[in-house]
LOFI-192911 format. One record per residue (C-alpha): x, y, z; residue number from 1. Coordinates in nm, 2 decimals. Each point is the difference from the previous one (the first is absolute). Example, Ala and Ser with C-alpha at 12.3 -4.5 7.8 and 13.67 -1.06 7.14 Angstrom:
// LOFI-192911
+--------+--------+--------+-----+
|      u |      v |      w |   n |
+--------+--------+--------+-----+
|   1.23 |  -0.45 |   0.78 |   1 |
|   0.14 |   0.34 |  -0.07 |   2 |
+--------+--------+--------+-----+
This chain:
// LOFI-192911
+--------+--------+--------+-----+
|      u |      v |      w |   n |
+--------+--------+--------+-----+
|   9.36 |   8.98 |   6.92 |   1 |
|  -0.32 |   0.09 |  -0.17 |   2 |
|   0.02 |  -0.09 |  -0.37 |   3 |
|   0.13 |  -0.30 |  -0.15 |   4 |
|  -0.05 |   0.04 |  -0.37 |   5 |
|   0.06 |  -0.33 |  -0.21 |   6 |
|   0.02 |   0.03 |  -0.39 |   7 |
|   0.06 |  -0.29 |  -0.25 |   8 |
|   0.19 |   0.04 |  -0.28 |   9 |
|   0.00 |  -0.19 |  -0.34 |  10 |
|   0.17 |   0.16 |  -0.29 |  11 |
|  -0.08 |   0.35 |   0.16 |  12 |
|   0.29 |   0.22 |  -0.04 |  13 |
|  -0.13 |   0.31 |  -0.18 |  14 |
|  -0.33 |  -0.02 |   0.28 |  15 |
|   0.18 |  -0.13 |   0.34 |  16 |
|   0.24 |   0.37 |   0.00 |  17 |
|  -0.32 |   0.26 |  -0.06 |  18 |
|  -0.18 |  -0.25 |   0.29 |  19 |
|   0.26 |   0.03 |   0.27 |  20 |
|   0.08 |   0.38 |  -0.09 |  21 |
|  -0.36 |   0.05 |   0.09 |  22 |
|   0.01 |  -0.18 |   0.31 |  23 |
|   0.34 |   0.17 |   0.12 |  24 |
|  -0.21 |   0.34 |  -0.03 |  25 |
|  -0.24 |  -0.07 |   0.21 |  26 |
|  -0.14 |   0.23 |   0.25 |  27 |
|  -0.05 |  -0.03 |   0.37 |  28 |
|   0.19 |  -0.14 |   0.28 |  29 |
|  -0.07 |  -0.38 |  -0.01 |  30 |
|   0.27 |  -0.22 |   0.00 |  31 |
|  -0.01 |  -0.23 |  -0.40 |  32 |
|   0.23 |  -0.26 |  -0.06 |  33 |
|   0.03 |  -0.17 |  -0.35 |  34 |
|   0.01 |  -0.33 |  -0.13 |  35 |
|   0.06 |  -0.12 |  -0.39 |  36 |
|  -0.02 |  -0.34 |  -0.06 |  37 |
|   0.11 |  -0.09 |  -0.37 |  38 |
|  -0.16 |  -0.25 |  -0.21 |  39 |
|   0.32 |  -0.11 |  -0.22 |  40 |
|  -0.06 |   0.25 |  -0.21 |  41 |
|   0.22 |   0.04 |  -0.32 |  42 |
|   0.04 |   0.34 |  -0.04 |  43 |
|   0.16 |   0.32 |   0.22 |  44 |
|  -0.21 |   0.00 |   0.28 |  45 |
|   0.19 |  -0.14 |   0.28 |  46 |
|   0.29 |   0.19 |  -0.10 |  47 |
|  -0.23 |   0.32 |   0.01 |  48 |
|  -0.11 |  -0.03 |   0.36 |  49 |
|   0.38 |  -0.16 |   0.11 |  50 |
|   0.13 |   0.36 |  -0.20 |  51 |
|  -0.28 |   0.25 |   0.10 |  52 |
|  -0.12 |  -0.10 |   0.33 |  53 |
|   0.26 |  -0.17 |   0.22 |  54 |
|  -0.20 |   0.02 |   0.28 |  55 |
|  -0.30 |  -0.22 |  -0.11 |  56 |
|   0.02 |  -0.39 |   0.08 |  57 |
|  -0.01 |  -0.19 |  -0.29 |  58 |
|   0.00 |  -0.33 |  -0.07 |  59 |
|   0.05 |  -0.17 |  -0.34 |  60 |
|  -0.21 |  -0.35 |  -0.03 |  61 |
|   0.17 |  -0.26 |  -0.24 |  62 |
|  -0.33 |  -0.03 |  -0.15 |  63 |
|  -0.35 |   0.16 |  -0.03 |  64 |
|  -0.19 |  -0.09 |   0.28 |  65 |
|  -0.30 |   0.18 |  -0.10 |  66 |
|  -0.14 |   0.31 |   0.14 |  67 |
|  -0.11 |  -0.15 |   0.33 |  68 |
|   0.25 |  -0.24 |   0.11 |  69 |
|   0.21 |   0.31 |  -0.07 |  70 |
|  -0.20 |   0.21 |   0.24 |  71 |
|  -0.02 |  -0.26 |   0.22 |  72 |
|   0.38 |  -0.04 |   0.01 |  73 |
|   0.07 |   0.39 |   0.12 |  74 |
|  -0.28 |  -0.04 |   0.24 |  75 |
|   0.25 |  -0.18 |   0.31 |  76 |
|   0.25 |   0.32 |  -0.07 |  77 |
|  -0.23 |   0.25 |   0.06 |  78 |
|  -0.02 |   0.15 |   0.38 |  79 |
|  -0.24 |   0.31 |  -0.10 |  80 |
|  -0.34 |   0.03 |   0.20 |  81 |
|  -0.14 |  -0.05 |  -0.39 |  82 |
|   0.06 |  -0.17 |  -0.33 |  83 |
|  -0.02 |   0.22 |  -0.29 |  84 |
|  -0.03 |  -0.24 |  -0.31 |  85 |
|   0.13 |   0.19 |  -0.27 |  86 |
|   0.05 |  -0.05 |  -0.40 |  87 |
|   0.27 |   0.12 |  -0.18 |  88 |
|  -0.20 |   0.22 |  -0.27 |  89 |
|  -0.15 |   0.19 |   0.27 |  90 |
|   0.14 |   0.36 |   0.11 |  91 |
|  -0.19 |   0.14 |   0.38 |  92 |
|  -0.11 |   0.39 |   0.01 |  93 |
|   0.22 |   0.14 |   0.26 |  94 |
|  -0.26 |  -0.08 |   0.30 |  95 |
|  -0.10 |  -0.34 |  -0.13 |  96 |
|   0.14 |  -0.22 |   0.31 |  97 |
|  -0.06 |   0.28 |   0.27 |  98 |
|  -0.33 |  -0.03 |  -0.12 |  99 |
|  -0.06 |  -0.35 |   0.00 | 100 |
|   0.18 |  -0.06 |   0.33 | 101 |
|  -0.24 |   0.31 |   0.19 | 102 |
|  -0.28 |  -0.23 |  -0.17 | 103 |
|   0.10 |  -0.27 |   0.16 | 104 |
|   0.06 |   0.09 |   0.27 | 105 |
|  -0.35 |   0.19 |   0.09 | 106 |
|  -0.20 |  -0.32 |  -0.14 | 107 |
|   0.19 |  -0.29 |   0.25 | 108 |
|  -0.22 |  -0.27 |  -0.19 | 109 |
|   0.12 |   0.07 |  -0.35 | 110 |
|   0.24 |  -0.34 |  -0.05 | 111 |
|   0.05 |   0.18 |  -0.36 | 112 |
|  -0.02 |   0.33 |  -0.18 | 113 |
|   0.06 |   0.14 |  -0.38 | 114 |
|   0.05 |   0.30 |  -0.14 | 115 |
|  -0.15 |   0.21 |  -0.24 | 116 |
|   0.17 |  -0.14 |  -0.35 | 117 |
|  -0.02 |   0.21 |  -0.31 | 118 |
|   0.18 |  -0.03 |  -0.31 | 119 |
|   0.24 |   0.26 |  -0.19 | 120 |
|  -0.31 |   0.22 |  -0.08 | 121 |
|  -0.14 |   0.04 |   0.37 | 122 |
|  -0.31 |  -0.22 |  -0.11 | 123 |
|  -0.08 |  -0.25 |   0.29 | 124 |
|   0.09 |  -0.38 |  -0.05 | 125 |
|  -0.29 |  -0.19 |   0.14 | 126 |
|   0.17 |  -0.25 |   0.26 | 127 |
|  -0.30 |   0.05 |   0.30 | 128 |
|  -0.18 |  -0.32 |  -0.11 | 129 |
|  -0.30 |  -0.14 |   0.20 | 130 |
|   0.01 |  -0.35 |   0.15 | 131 |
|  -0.10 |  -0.20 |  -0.35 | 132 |
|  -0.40 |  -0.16 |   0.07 | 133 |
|  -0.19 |  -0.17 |  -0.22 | 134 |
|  -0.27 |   0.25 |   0.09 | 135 |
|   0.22 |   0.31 |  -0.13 | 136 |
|   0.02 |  -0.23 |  -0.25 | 137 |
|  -0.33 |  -0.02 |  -0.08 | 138 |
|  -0.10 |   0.34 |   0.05 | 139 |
|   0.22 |   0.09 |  -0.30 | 140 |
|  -0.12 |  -0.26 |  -0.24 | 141 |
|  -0.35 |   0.12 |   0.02 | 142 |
|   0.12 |   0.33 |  -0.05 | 143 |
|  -0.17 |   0.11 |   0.33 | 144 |
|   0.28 |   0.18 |   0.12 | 145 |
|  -0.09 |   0.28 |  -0.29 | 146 |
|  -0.28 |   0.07 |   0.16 | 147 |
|   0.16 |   0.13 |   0.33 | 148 |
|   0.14 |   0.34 |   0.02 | 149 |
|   0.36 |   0.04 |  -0.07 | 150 |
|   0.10 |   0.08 |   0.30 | 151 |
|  -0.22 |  -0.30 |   0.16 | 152 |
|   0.18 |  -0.24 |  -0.27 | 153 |
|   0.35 |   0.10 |   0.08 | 154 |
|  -0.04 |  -0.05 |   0.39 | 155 |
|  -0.16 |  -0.37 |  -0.05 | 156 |
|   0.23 |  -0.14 |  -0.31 | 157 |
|   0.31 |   0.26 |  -0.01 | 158 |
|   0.25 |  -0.09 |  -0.25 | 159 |
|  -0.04 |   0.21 |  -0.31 | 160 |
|  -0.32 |   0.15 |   0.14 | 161 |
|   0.13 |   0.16 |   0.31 | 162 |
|   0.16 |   0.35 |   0.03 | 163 |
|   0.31 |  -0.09 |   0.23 | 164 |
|  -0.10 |   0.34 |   0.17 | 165 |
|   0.04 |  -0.12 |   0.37 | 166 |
|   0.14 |  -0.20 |   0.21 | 167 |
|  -0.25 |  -0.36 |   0.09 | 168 |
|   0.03 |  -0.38 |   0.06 | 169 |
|   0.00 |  -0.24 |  -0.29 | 170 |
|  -0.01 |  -0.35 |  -0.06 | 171 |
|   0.35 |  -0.05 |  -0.13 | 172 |
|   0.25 |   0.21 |  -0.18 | 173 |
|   0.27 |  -0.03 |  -0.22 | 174 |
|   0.41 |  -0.06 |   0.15 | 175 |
|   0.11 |   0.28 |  -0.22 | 176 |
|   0.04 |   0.25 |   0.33 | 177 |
|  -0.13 |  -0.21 |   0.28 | 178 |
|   0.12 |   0.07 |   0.38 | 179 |
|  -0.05 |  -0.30 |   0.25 | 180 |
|  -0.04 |   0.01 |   0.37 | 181 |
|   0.32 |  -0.22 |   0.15 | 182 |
|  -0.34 |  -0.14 |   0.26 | 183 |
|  -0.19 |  -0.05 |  -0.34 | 184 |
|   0.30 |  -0.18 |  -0.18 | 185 |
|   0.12 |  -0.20 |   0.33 | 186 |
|  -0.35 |  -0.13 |   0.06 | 187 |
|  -0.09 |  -0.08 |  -0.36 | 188 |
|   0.33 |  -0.04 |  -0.16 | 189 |
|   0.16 |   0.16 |  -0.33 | 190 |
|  -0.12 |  -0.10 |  -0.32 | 191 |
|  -0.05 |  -0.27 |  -0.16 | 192 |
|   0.30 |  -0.14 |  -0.17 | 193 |
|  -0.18 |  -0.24 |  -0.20 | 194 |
|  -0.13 |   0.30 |  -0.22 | 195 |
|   0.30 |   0.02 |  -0.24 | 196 |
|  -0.18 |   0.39 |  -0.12 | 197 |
|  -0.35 |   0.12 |   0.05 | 198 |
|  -0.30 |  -0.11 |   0.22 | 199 |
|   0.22 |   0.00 |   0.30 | 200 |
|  -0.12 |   0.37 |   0.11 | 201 |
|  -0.35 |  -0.12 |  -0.03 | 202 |
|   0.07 |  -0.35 |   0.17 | 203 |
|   0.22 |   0.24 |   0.30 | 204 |
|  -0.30 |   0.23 |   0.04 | 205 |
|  -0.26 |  -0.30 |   0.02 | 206 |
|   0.26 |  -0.17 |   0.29 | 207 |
|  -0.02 |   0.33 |   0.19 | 208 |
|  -0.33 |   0.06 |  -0.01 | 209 |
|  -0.12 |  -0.36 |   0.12 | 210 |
|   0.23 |   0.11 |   0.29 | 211 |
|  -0.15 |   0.33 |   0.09 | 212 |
|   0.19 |   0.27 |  -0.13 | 213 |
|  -0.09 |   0.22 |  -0.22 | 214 |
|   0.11 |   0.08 |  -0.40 | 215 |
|  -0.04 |   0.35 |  -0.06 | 216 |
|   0.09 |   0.29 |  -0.29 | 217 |
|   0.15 |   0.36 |   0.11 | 218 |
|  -0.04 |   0.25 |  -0.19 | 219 |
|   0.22 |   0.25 |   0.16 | 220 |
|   0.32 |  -0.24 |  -0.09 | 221 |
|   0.09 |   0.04 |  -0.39 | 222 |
|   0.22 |  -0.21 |  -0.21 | 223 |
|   0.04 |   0.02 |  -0.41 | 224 |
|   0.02 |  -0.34 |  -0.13 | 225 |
|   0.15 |  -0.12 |  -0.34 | 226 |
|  -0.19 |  -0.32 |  -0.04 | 227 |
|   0.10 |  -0.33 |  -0.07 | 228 |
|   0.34 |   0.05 |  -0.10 | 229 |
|   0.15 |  -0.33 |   0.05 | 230 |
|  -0.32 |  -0.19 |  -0.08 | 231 |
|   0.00 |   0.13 |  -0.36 | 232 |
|   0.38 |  -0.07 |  -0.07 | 233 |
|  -0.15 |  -0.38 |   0.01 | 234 |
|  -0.38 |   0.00 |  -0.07 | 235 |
|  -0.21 |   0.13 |  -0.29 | 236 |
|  -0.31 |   0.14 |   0.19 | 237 |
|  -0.24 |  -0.26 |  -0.13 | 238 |
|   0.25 |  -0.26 |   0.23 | 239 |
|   0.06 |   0.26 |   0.26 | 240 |
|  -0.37 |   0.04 |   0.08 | 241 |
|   0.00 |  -0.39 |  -0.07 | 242 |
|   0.22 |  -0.01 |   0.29 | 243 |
|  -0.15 |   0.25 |   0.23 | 244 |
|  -0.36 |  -0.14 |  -0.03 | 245 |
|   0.14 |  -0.38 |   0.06 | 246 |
|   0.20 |   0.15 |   0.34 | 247 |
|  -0.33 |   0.17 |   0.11 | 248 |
|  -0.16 |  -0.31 |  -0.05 | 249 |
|   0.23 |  -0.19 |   0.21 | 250 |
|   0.02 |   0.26 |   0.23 | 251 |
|  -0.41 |  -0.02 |   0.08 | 252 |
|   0.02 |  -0.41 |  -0.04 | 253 |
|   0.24 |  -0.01 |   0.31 | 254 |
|  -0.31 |   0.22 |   0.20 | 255 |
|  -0.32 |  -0.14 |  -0.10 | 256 |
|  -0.15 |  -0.34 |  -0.08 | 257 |
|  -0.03 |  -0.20 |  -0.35 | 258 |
|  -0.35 |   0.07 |  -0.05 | 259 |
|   0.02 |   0.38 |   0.06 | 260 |
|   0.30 |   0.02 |  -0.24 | 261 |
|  -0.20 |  -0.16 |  -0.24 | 262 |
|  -0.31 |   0.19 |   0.00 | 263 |
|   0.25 |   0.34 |   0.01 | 264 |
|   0.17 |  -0.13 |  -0.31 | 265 |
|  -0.33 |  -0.06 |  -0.19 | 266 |
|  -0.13 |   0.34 |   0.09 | 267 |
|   0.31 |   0.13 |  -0.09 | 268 |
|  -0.02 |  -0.17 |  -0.36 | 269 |
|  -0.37 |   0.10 |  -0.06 | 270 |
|   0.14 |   0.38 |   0.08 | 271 |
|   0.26 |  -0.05 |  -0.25 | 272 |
|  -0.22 |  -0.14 |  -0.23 | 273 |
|  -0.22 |   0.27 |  -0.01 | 274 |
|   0.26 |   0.28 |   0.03 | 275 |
|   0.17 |  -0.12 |  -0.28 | 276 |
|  -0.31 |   0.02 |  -0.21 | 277 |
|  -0.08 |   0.33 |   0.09 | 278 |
|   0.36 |   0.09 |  -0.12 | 279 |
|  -0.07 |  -0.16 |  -0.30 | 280 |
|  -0.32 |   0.18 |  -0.11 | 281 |
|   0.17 |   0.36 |   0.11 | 282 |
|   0.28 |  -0.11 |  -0.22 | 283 |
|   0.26 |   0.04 |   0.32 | 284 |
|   0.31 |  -0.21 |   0.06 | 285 |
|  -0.10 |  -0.30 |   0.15 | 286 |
|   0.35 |  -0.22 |  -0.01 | 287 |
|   0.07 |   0.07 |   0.38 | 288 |
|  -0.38 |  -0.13 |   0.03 | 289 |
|   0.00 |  -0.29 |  -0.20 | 290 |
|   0.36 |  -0.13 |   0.16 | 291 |
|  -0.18 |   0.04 |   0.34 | 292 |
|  -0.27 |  -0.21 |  -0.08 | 293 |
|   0.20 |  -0.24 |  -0.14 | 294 |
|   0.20 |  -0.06 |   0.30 | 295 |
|  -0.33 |   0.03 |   0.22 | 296 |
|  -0.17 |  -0.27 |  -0.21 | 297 |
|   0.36 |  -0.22 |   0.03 | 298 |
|   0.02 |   0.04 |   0.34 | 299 |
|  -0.38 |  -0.06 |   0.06 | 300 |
|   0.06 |  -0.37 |  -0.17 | 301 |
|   0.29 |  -0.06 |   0.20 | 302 |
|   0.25 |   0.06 |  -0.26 | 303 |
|   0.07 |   0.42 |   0.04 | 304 |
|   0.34 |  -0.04 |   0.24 | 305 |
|   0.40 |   0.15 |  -0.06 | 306 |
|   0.27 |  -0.14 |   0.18 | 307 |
|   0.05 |   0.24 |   0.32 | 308 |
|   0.38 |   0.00 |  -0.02 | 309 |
|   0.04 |   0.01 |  -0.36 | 310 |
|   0.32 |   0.19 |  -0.05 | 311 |
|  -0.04 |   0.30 |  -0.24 | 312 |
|   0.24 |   0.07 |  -0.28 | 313 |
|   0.06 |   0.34 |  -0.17 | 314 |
|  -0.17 |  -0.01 |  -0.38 | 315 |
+--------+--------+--------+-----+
């Protein structure tokens, strides 16, 4: 077996059928088997994948476990050479896996590879992230990094100021379309079921970095992702992003000590700080801003925290 592709569903019956279809067309000769693992959700969607795809192993939870314990669960099933983390708003291009699995193969110290994400309009979604520093941080609050040319600037910080043009190592990326190495995942284990949703990618790609391998993005594999689908049948944004910066948080606390996560906190309030009063004087939107510094400011005083296994509920 090459492929074992694990997908969690909660609540994702109109996603979960366009997501399998997409994997059952897949070109190439390696060998993909699937894996659904419901979250108790309350609409159609196990009876989608039990109707339209007899052949996928599901498995219906009692409760929502949360993303990672979810992934976790599948992760004794699988026998493929890789683990192919997949979400259920995502449809693959035709080549996506054959792709990701050549990758993989030619680079024998990648422990995990994404694809190339873009949303319904082809623009790229930015999920090569460099390994967060307080130094990156600080080259952006003093505005430094404008200085350097673009292409300069997108190399060192990626993110929103890269071109997601070819194929390169990163410091962490997102669990959206993420293929693990069975050696990776057996020496490291899965993620991190204490994550209830977010943070855990990031907290994964720290683990397997500190042992060796190697995070990278490949550009040749492409996969058109939704975004967020089950996270905003629960969450406004300003208490999605809430959650998403208090996971990262966590995620970094586990891998560094209490004075660095202090001095990274404070640098990344003082960038806040002044982002949002640059927004302010351009007259820009600065909600998503001031909500961000807010939590940074919370969390630097010891009181910025969610609970981890907080069950969502549809609004």
């Amino acid at each position: 077996m090459d492929v074992s592709v694990s997908i969690v569903t909660w609540n994702s019956a109109r996603e979960i059928a366009r997501c399998l279809r997409s994997l059952a067309c897949q070109r190439g000769e390696r060998t993909i088997e699937a894996l659904v693992i419901d979250n108790a959700s309350e609409d159609d969607a196990v009876a989608a994948v039990q109707r339209e795809f007899p052949l996928v192993q599901l498995h219906a939870n009692a409760r929502n476990v949360g993303f990672a314990a979810a992934h976790s669960q599948a992760w004794p099933l699988t026998r493929g050479r890789y683990w192919l983390l997949l979400n259920p708003d995502v449809e693959l291009r035709e080549d996506c896996i054959d792709q990701l699995v050549a990758f993989m193969d030619d680079h024998p110290r990648a422990g995990l590879a994404t694809a190339r994400l873009v949303d319904a309009d082809g623009r790229p979604q930015h999920c090569a992230q460099p390994t967060p520093s307080i130094w990156r941080t600080l080259l952006e609050l003093s505005r430094l990094h404008k200085m350097l040319p673009r292409r300069w600037r997108g190399r060192l910080l990626l993110g929103p100021y890269w071109t997601y043009d070819r194929t390169r190592r990163v410091g962490w990326t997102w669990g959206t379309v993420l293929m693990a190495r069975r050696s990776a995942v057996e020496s490291v284990g899965p993620l991190d079921a204490s994550f209830f949703m977010y943070g855990e990618d990031l907290e994964w790609c720290l683990r397997m970095r500190q042992a060796g391998w190697e995070v990278w993005y490949c550009s040749e594999a492409e996969a058109v992702h939704g975004g967020a689908a089950s996270a905003r049948q629960c969450w406004q944004d300003a208490e999605r992003q809430r959650r998403i910066l208090s996971m990262c948080d966590a995620a970094l606390a586990q891998h560094h000590s209490g004075p660095w996560m202090a001095a990274y906190r404070l640098v990344c309030c003082a960038s806040l700080a002044i982002e949002l009063c640059t927004r302010a004087l351009r007259r820009r939107p600065r909600d998503e801003t001031r909500h961000a510094l807010q939590y940074c400011w919370g969390a630097l005083l010891g009181r910025g925290s969610v609970d981890h296994h907080s069950d969502p509920q549809p609004l």
